[in-house]
C-alpha positions as CSV (number, residue, x, y, z in Angstrom):
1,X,5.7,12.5,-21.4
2,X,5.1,10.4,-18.4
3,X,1.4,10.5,-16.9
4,X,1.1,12.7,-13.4
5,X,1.4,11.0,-10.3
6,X,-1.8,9.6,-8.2
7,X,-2.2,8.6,-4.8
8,X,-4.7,6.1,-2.9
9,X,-5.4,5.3,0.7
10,X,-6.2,1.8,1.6
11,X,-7.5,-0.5,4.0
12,X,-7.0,-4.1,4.1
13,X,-9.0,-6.2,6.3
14,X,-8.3,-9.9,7.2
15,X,-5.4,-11.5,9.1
16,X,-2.8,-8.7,7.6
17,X,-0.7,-8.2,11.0
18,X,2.1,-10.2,12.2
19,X,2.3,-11.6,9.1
20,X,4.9,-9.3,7.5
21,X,2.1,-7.4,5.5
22,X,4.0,-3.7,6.2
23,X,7.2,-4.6,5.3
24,X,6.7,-6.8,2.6
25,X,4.6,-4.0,1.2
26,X,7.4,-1.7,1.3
27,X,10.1,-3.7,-0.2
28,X,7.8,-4.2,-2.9
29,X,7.3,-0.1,-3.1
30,X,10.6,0.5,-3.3
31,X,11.1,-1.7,-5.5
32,X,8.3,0.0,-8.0
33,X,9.4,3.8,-7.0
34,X,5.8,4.4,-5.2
35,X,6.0,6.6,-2.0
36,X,3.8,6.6,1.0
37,X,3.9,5.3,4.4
38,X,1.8,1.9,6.2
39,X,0.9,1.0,9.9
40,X,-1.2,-1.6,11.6
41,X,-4.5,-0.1,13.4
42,X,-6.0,-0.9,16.6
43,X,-9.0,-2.4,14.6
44,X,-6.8,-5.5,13.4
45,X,-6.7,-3.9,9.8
46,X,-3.4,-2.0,8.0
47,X,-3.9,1.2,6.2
48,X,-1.8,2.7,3.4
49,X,-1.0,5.4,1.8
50,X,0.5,4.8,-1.8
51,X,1.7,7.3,-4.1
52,X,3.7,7.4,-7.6
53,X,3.0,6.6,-11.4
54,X,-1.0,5.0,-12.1
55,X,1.0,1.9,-13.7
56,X,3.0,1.0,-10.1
57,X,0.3,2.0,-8.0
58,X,-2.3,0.1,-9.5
59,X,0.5,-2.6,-8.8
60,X,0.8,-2.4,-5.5
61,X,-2.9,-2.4,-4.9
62,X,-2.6,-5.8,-6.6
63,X,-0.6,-6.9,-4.6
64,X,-2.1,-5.5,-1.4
65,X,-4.9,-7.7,-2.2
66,X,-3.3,-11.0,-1.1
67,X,-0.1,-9.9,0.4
68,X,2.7,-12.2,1.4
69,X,2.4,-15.7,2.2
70,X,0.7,-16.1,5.2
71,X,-1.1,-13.1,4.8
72,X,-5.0,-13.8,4.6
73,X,-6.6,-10.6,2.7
74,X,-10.2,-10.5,2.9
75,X,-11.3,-7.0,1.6
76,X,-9.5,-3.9,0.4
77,X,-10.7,-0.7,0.5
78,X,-9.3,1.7,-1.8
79,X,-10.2,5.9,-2.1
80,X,-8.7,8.9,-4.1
81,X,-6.9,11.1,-3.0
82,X,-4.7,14.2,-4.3
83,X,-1.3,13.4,-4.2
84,X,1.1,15.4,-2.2
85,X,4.4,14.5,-3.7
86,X,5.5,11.9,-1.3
87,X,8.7,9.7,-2.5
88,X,10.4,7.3,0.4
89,X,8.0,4.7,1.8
90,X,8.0,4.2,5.5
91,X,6.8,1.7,8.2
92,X,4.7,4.0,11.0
């Protein structure tokens, strides 16, 4: 029996924009079946919403923590939420 799905909201701080950060972010959750959505804010940050099985989202917080190449990551912020059955990943 597989474990229920969870879902996190993130914040990455640091030089994460114009550097490929949403999309490389949502190759890599479709590549792991993990749903949500990204977008840059006006602040300089890029928030995310990530939902699927613990094991992938746990994953792609990893990996949200130093981002492609030329991405510079210098915090994450990460919360609970409840998950509300999101599946495709998209760029807003």
């Amino acid at each position: 029996m597989s474990e229920p799905p969870i879902r996190r909201h993130a914040i990455v701080n640091g030089h994460v924009q114009g550097v490929f950060f949403r999309d490389a972010t949502r190759r890599q959750a479709l590549a792991s079946g993990v749903g949500g959505w990204i977008r840059n804010r006006p602040d300089g940050t890029v928030e995310a919403v990530l939902e699927g099985p613990p094991a992938a989202v746990q994953q792609m917080l990893q990996f949200m923590q130093s981002g492609p190449p030329d991405a510079q990551v210098e915090r994450l912020q990460v919360s609970d939420e409840e998950p509300e059955g999101l599946s495709s990943f998209e760029i807003h």
